[in-house]
NUFILO-530360 format. One record per residue (C-alpha): x, y, z. Coordinates in steps of 0.2 Angstrom, whole numbers, plus 5000, padded with zeros to 4 digits. Layout:
<pts>
XYZ...
</pts>
This chain:
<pts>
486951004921486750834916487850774930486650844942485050784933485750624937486050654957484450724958483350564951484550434957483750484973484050464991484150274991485850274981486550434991486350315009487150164999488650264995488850335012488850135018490050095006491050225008491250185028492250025021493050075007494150255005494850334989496650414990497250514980499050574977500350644960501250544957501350354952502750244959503950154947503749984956503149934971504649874981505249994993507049904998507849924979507250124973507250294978505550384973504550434986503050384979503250194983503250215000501950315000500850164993501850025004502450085019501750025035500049955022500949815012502749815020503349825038505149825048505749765062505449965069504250085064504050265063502350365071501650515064502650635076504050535071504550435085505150255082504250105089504149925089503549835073503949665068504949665084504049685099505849705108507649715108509049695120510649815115512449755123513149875134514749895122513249965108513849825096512549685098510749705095509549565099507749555094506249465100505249445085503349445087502549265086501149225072501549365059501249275043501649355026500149375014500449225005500149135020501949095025502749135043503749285044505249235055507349275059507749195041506649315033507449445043509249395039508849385021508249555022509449625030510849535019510149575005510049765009511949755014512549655000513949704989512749714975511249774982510149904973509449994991509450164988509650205005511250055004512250155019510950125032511649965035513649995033513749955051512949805050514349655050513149505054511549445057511449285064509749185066509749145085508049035084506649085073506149215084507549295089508849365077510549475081511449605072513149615075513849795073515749835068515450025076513950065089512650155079511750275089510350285073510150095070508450095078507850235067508850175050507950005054506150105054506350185035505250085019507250035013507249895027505549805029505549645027505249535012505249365008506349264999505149204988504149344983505749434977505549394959503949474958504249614973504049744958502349724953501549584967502149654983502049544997502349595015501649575031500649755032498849775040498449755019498749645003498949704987497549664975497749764958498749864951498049954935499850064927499150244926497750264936497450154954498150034964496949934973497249864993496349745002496349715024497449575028496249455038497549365046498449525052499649515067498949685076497549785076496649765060496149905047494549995051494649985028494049835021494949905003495750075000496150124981497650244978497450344962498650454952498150624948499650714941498650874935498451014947496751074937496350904939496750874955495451004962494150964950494250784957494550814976492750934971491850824963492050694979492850564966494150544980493850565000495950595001497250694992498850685001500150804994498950884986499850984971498851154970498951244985498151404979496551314980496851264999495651415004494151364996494051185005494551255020492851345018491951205012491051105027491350945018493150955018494650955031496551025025497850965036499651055032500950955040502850935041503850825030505750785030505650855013507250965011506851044994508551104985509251164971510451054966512151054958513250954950514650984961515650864949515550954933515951124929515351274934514751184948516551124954516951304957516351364974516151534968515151484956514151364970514051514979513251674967511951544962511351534980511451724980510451754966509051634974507551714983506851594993505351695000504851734980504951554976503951484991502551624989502651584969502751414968501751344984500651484988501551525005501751345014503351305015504751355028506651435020507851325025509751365022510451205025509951005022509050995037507251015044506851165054505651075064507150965072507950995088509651015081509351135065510251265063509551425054510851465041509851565029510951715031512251625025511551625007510251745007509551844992510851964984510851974965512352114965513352004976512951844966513651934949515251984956515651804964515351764945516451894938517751834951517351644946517851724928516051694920515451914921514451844906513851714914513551534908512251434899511751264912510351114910508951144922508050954925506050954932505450794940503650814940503050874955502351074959503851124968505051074954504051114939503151304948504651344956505851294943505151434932505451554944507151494948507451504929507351694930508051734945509551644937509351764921509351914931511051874936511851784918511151634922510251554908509451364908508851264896507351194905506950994902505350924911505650754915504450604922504950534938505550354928506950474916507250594932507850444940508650354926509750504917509850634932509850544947510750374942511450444926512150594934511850694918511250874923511951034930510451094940508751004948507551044960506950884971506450884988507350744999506150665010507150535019507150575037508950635043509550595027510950745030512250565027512150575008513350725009514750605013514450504996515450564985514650454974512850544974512050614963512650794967514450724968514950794984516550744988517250795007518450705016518150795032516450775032516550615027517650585042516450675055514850555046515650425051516350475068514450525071513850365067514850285079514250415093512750335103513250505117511450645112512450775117513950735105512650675092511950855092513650945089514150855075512250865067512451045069514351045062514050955048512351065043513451235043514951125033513751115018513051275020514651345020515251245007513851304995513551114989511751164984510351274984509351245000507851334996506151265008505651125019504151065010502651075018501050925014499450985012498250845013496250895007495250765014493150735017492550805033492150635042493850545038494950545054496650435058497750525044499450595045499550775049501550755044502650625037504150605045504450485035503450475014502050375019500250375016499750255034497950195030498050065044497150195057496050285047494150285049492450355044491550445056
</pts>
């Protein structure tokens, strides 16, 4: 009641100066927090969604229907043996401190990316890279040792903007790119404050600053988007609430795609999990349906493979491991464990992973399953599960576009180890033919499939909550980005 007293006597005058600031200036929220702010040297999501296309640009770029376009270079020629690509960078791009952005900037990029000692976490992107030669300052050229039919889209992901070779020292916490925005202020556990970059290349910001704010809390997540303290929540983690803005005039939901393949993982690499049969009766005692409805209130799509069902070339394999508890004991009994087993269940923070886990958790009971569940923050996920390898079972949802590659690292997280796929990556990387390219994206999907190397549960859906007069923002992500540079007030 008091909160209302106050809107009521701060009168009309204050409610018309916060509509004029808020045409300027947008609020947007999201869960989770980066680690750091340099997209070229981590895997979480989360800083991209801050960085990408805002702070940091590449030489191409991705669109919200996923298409890849020009960025940094504003054309390329490619050599008719597919080996040779040369770009025309654009003239007066300036980094935000002022210094041009030219081919050395590129090169160092790019070399940096590639290096033998690099930290990318998306590091294969640019296996087929052998050179990159500074042609003039506009106009660099990457030297190939196998066509790459996805170099164009490899070059458009946050893992290959590029950066200066001064700012690295300080990439983590002081981004500085090239982006339709500078970073400003970054206050650990609550914002991140932007600003428009006056000297911006293209089209400039309708935002004069945009503040992104961390909200882990579901509960607090609606309070906030209700109480207006934010205009945006992308991703917004309570999806049982979407019904009551969607009946509120003064909000919009968007549900969009992502490339967000949301699995079970197992650690193919340590027992149980080395045992296919094993592999195979947890995918069994798994009902998807059950764990979407549960866990995200109905939004999602069942996937049965690593591989988005909105693209051309999925392949719906959902049959392959559909729900069948009777059939999972008896794979288990024929793996030697009619008792079952007792595994580690790791949670990364978000609502999938922490809602559905629990439901996971006693679907996996039903069939002699049990998991000692550990919720984990994104920071330890990354360190002890994800680097450190130390789990038998997580939920995360892979958001890199086309990402379907990491199967032939043995070296992942999940610790896959192939040959033949391996083999087939590579000979598709090589391929520049669509046709050819389509075959093997479909071969190697029902390889992993078949090979039970995880859980394939949903393709995670992003609901975004946003005031009614906002417009410019991604319906889906094809790649984890939160694009302020065309949004606008009505």
């Amino acid at each position: 009641m008091k909160h209302l007293t106050a809107l009521i006597l701060a009168g009309t005058t204050a409610v018309f100066a916060t509509a004029a600031a808020a045409e300027t200036n947008i609020r947007v929220a999201m869960q989770l927090e980066p680690p750091n702010l340099d997209p070229t040297s981590g895997a979480a999501q989360a800083v991209d969604s801050v960085v990408y296309s805002n702070i940091f640009e590449g030489l191409t770029r991705f669109m919200s229907d996923g298409s890849v376009v020009p960025g940094l270079a504003e054309s390329w020629e490619i050599a008719a043996d597919g080996l040779t690509y040369t770009f025309k960078l654009r003239p007066g791009v300036m980094f935000h401190d002022g210094t041009t952005m030219d081919a050395e900037d590129v090169k160092f990029s790019l070399d940096r990316a590639r290096a033998e000692d690099s930290t990318n976490a998306q590091k294969a992107l640019f296996a087929s890279i052998a050179d990159v030669t500074v042609v003039d300052p506009l106009t660099v050229q990457l030297t190939l040792s196998a066509p790459n039919g996805a170099m164009l889209f490899n070059l458009a992901w946050g893992d290959a903007v590029i950066v200066a070779p001064e700012s690295i020292a300080d990439i983590a916490t002081k981004p500085i790119g090239t982006g339709a925005f500078t970073f400003t202020n970054w206050v650990q556990g609550d914002r991140i404050e932007i600003a428009r970059n006056p000297n911006y290349w293209g089209t400039p910001a309708a935002m004069e600053t945009a503040t992104f704010r961390f909200i882990s809390d579901p509960t607090a997540a609606f309070a906030a988007v209700m109480a207006e303290d934010v205009d945006v929540f992308v991703g917004f983690p309570a999806p049982e609430n979407l019904p009551q803005f969607e009946a509120d005039p003064r909000f919009q939901v968007l549900v969009g795609n992502t490339e967000g393949e949301t699995i079970l993982a197992m650690n193919n690499a340590r027992a149980p999990f080395d045992n296919k049969l094993v592999r195979q009766a947890v995918a069994h005692a798994i009902d998807r349906q059950a764990i979407i409805d549960g866990a995200m209130y109905g939004i999602g799509t069942p996937i049965g493979t690593h591989f988005a069902p909105h693209n051309p070339d999925y392949v719906d394999l959902t049959g392959l491991s559909n729900f069948d508890p009777e059939k999972s004991k008896a794979l288990l009994a024929e793996a030697g464990f009619a008792d079952g087993f007792t595994t580690t269940l790791k949670l990364p923070p978000p609502s999938y992973a922490r809602r559905g886990g629990e439901i996971i958790a006693a679907q996996l009971r039903a069939v002699g399953i049990q998991t000692e569940i550990e919720n984990q923050e994104w920071a330890q996920w990354l360190e002890t599960t994800f680097k450190g390898k130390d789990f038998g079972l997580t939920i995360v949802s892979h958001t890199e576009p086309m990402d379907i590659g990491i199967y032939a690292n043995p070296d992942y997280y999940f610790g896959y180890n192939n040959p033949d796929l391996q083999a087939m990556m590579t000979t598709l990387t090589s391929t520049t033919d669509p046709a050819a390219r389509s075959e093997m994206w479909k071969q190697a999907q029902t390889v992993i499939a078949e090979d039970f190397v995880n859980a394939y549960l949903f393709e995670l859906a992003v609901p975004t909550v946003a005031k009614a007069g906002i417009e410019g923002l991604w319906l889906n992500q094809p790649t984890a980005a939160i694009d302020l540079t065309g949004v606008t007030w009505l």
